[in-house]
C-alpha positions as CSV (number, residue, x, y, z in Angstrom):
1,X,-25.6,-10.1,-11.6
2,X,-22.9,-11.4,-13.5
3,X,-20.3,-13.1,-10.9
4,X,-17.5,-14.3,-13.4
5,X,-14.7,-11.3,-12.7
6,X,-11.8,-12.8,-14.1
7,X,-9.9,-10.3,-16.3
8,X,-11.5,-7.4,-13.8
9,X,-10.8,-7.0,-10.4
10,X,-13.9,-5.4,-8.9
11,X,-16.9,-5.6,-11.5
12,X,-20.0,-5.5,-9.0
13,X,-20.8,-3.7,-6.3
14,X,-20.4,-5.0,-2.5
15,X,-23.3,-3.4,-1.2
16,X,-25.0,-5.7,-3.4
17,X,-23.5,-9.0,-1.5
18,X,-25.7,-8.1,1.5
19,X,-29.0,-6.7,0.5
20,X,-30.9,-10.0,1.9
21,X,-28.5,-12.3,3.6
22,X,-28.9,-16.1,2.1
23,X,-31.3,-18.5,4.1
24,X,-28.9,-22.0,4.1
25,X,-32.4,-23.4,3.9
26,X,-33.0,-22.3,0.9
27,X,-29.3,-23.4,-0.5
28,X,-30.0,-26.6,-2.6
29,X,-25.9,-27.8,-2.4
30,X,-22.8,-27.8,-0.2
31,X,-20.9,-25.3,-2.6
32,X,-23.8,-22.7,-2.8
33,X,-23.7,-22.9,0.6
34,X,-20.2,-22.8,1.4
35,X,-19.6,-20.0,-1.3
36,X,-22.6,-17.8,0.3
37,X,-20.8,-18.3,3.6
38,X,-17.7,-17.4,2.5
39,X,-19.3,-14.0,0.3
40,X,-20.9,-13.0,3.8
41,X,-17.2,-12.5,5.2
42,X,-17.3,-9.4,3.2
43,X,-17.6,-5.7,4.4
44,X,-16.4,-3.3,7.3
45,X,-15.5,-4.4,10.2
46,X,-13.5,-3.4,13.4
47,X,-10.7,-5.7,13.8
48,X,-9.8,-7.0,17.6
49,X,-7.0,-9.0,17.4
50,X,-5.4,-10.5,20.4
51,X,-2.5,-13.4,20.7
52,X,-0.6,-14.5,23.7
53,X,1.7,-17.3,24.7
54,X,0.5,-19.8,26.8
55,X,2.6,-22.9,27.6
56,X,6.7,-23.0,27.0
57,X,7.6,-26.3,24.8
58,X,11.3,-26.0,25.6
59,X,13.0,-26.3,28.2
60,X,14.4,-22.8,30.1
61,X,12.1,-21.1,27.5
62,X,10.4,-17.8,29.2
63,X,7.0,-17.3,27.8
64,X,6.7,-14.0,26.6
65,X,4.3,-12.3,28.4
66,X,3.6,-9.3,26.1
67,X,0.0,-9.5,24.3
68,X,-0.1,-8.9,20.5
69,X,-3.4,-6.1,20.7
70,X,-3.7,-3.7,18.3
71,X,-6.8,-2.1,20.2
72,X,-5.3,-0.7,22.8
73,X,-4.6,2.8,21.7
74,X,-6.8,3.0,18.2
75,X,-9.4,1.1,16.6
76,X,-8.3,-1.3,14.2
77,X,-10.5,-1.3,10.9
78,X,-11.1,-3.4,7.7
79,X,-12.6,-3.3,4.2
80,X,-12.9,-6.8,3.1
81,X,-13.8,-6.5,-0.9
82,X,-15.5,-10.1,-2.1
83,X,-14.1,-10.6,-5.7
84,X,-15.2,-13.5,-7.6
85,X,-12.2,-14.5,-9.8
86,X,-13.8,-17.5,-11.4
87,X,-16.6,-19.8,-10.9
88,X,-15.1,-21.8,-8.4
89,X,-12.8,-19.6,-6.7
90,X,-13.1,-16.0,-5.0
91,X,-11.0,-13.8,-3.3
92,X,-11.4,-11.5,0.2
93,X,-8.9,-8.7,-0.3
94,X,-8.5,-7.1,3.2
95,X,-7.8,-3.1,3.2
96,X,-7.1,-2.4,6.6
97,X,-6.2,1.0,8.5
98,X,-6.5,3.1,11.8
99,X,-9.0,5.6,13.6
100,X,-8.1,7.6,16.9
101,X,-10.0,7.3,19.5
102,X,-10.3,10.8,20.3
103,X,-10.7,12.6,16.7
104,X,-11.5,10.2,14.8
105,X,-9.2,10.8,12.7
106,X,-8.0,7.7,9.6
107,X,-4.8,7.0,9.7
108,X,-2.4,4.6,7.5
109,X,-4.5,3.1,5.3
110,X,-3.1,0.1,3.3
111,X,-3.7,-3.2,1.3
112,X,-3.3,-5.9,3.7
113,X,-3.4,-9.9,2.9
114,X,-5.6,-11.1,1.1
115,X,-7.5,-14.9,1.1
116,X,-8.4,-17.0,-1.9
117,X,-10.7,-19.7,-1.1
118,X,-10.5,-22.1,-4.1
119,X,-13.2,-25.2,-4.4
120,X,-11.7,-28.8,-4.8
121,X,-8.4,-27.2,-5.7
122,X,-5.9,-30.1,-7.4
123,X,-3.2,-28.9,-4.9
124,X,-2.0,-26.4,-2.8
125,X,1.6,-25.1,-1.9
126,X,2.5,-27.0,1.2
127,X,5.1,-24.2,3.4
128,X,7.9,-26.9,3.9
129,X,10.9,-24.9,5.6
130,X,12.4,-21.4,5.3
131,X,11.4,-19.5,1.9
132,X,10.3,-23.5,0.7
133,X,6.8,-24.9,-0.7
134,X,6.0,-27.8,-2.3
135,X,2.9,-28.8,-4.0
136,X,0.6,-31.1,-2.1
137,X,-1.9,-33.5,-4.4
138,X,-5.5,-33.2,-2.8
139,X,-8.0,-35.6,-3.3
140,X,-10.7,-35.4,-5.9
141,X,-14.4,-34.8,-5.5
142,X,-13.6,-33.8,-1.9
143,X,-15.8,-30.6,-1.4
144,X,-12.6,-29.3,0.1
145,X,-12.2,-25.3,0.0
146,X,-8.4,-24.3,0.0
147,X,-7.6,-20.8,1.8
148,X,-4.5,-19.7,0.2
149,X,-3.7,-16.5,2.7
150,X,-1.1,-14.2,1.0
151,X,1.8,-11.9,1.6
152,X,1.3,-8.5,1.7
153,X,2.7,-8.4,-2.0
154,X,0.3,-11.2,-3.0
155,X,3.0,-13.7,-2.6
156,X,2.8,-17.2,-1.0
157,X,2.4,-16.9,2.5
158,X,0.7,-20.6,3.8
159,X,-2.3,-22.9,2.3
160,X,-4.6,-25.0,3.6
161,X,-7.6,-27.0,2.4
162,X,-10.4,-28.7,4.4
163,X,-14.8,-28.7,4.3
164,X,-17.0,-26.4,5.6
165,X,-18.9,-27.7,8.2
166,X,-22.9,-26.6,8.3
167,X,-24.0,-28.9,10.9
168,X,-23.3,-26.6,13.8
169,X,-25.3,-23.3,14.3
170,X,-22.4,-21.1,12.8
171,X,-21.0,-22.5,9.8
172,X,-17.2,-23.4,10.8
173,X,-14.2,-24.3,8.6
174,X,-11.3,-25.7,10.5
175,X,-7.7,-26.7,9.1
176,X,-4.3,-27.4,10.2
177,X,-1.0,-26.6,8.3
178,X,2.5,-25.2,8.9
179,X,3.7,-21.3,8.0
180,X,6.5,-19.1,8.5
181,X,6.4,-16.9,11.1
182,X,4.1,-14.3,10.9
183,X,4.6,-10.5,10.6
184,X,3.0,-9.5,13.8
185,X,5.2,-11.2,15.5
186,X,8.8,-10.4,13.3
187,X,7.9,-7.3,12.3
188,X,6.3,-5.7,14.7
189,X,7.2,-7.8,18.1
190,X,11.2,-8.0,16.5
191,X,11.0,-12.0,17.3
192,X,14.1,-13.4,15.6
193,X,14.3,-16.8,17.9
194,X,11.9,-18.7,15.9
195,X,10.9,-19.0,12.0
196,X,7.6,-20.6,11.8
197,X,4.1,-21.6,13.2
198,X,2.2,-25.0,13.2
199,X,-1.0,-23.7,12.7
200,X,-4.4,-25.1,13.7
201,X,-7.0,-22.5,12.1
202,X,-11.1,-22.1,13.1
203,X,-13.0,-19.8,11.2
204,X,-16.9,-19.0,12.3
205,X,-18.7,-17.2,10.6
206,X,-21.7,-15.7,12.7
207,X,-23.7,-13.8,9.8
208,X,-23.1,-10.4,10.6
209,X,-19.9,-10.8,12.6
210,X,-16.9,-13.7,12.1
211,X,-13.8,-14.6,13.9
212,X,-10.5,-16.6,13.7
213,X,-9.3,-18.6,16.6
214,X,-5.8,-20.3,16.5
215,X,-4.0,-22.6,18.5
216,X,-0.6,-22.7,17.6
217,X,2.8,-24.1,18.1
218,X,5.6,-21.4,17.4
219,X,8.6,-23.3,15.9
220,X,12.3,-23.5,14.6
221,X,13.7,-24.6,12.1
222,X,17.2,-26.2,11.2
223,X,16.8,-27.2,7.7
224,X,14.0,-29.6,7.1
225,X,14.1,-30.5,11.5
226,X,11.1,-28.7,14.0
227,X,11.7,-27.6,17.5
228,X,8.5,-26.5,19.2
229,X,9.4,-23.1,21.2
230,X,5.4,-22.3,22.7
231,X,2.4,-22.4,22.4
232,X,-0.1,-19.6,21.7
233,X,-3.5,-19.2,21.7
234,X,-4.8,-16.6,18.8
235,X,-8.5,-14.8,18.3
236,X,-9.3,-12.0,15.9
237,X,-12.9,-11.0,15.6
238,X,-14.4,-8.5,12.8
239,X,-17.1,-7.0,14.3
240,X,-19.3,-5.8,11.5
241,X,-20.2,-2.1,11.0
242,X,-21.9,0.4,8.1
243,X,-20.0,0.5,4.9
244,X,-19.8,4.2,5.5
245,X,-17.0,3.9,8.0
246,X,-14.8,2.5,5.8
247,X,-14.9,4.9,2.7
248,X,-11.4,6.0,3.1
249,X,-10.7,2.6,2.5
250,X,-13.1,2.0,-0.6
251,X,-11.6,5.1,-2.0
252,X,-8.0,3.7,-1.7
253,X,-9.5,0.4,-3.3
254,X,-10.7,2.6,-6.5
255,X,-7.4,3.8,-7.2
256,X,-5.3,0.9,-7.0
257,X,-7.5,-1.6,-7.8
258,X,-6.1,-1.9,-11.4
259,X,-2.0,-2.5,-10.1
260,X,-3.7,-5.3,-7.8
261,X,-5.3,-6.6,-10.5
262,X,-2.4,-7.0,-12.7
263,X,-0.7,-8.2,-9.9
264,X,-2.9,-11.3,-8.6
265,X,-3.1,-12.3,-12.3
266,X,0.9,-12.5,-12.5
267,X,1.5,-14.3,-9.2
268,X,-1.2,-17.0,-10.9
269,X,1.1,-17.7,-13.9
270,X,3.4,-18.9,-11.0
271,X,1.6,-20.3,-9.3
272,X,-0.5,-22.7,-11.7
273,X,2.5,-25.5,-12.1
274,X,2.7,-28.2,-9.4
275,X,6.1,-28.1,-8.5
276,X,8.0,-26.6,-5.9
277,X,8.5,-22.6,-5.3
278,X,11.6,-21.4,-3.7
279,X,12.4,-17.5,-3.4
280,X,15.5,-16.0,-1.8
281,X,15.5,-13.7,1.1
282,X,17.2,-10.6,-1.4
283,X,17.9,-9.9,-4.7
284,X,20.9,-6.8,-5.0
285,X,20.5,-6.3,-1.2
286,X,16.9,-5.2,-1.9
287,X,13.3,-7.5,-0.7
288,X,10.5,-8.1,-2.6
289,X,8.0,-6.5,-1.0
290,X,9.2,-2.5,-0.8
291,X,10.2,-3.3,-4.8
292,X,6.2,-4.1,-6.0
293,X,5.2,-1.8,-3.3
294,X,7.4,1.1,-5.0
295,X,6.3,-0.2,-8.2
296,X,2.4,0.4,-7.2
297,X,3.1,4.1,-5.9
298,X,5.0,5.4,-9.4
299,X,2.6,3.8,-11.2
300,X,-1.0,3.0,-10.1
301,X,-2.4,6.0,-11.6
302,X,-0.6,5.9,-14.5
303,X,-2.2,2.8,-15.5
304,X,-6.0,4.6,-14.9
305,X,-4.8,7.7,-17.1
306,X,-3.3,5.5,-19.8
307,X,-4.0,1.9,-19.7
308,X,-1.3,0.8,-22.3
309,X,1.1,1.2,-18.9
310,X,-0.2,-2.4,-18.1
311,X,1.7,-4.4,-20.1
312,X,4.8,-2.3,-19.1
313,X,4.1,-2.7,-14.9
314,X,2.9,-6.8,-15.8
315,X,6.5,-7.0,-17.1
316,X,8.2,-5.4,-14.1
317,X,6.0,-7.1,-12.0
318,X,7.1,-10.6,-13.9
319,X,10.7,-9.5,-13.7
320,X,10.6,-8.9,-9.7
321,X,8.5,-12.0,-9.0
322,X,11.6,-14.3,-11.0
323,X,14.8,-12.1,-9.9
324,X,13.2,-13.6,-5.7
325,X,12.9,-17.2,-7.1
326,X,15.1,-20.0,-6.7
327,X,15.2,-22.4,-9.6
């Protein structure tokens, strides 16, 4: 099975990932290892996700009381397609969407973030302050994998490199780094009194079901100065299920897979240079995401029926990505 995707975005097939699950055992070195573990992450899953605040960091600060569930009317589902983009790196694109309860019935189905876990990466993109990273050097030979966890446009969202730890029953991989405040909690919560998170991240993977614990620190900012606001304690859990109740989802993969394609590969020309990225907040009194998003919709089957449209969308996509940066 050739592994090396680069150039295509999904060249195997997932079902393939977990005919026979990998014996650690029989894995003769920490990044056959690590990579299995991370490959095993793939799949359908039902998504719980739960975060609530737990201890006020400021004085006169109320803790919010309300409990970020998205369970509690619907069932919360995700696709999570492995794609190896090179030898070293691979990518977990997360298509997530709803079911009712009561009919079943799929609902908003859409390409959510995705993670690239890159192996003894030369750097990462260090979230500084508002719409601000700068590259942080990492340390050679470190067996470090970086998660780079993006916007819902493939943009920089945070980064954060550390080991995977096998000396535990369920493989862990736990790492600590500062982000801006997430959507859950600005978007759909309408929290305007902070701007970012001091994150400290735990990822277990339990073979056939995984989960994400955080303890974080919600924060403001003024300038380059943090103010803790409260603490929270965070847990999703994917819950793994048959591929079969997710193929509205791999349907919605097959169509768009070639936009997201040419997509991640522009956001990498940007991203390969270790210096710092800045974007602004609008361009014209537009953001960035609804622009690619509209982009993808007039043009995502375009580009299956005629594939000379690439170059065309990998220009507009170029265009969008430097009209949001600050140089």
């Amino acid at each position: 099975m050739n592994l090396n995707l680069r150039g295509s975005y999904i060249g195997f097939s997932i079902f393939s990932l977990f005919a026979a699950p990998t014996s650690f055992a029989q894995t003769s070195n920490v990044f056959e290892r690590d990579l299995s573990t991370i490959k095993q992450q793939g799949g359908c899953y039902i998504v719980d996700y739960s975060f609530t605040e737990v201890e006020s960091l400021k004085e006169g600060y109320q803790l919010d009381e309300r409990v970020y569930d998205t369970n509690s009317d619907k069932t919360t589902f995700e696709w999570i397609v492995p794609i190896q983009k090179s030898p070293t790196e691979i990518r977990l694109q997360h298509i997530l969407f709803l079911k009712d309860f009561e009919t079943g019935e799929v609902k908003g189905v859409m390409k959510h973030h995705a993670e690239d876990w890159s192996y003894e990466q030369n750097f990462l993109f260090d979230f500084s302050s508002t719409r601000l990273w700068n590259p942080l050097t990492l340390e050679k030979n470190s067996r470090m994998w970086t998660r780079k966890v993006t916007n819902l446009d493939d943009g920089l969202r945070y980064q954060c490199a550390a080991k995977w730890d096998h000396s535990k029953f369920n493989p862990e991989w736990n790492c600590a780094n500062f982000s801006p405040i997430p959507g859950r909690e600005s978007r759909d919560m309408g929290r305007k009194d902070y701007q970012a998170l001091d994150r400290n991240t735990r990822i277990i993977a339990y073979g056939n079901s995984w989960a994400e614990r955080q303890n974080n620190v919600k924060t403001t900012l003024q300038s380059f100065t943090r103010f803790p606001l409260a603490r929270e304690l965070g847990r999703t859990w994917y819950i793994k299920q048959p591929d079969s109740a997710c193929m509205e989802a791999q349907k919605f993969v097959e169509e768009r897979k070639a936009f997201w394609r040419i997509l991640m590969n522009v956001w990498e020309e940007f991203l390969t240079q270790e210096k710092s990225f800045e974007e602004l907040a609008q361009f014209r009194g537009q953001s960035r995401y609804p622009m690619i998003a509209q982009l993808e919709e007039d043009n995502y089957s375009k580009i299956i029926d005629d594939p000379t449209n690439a170059e065309w969308v990998k220009t507009e996509i170029r265009n969008i990505i430097q009209n949001f940066r600050k140089e």
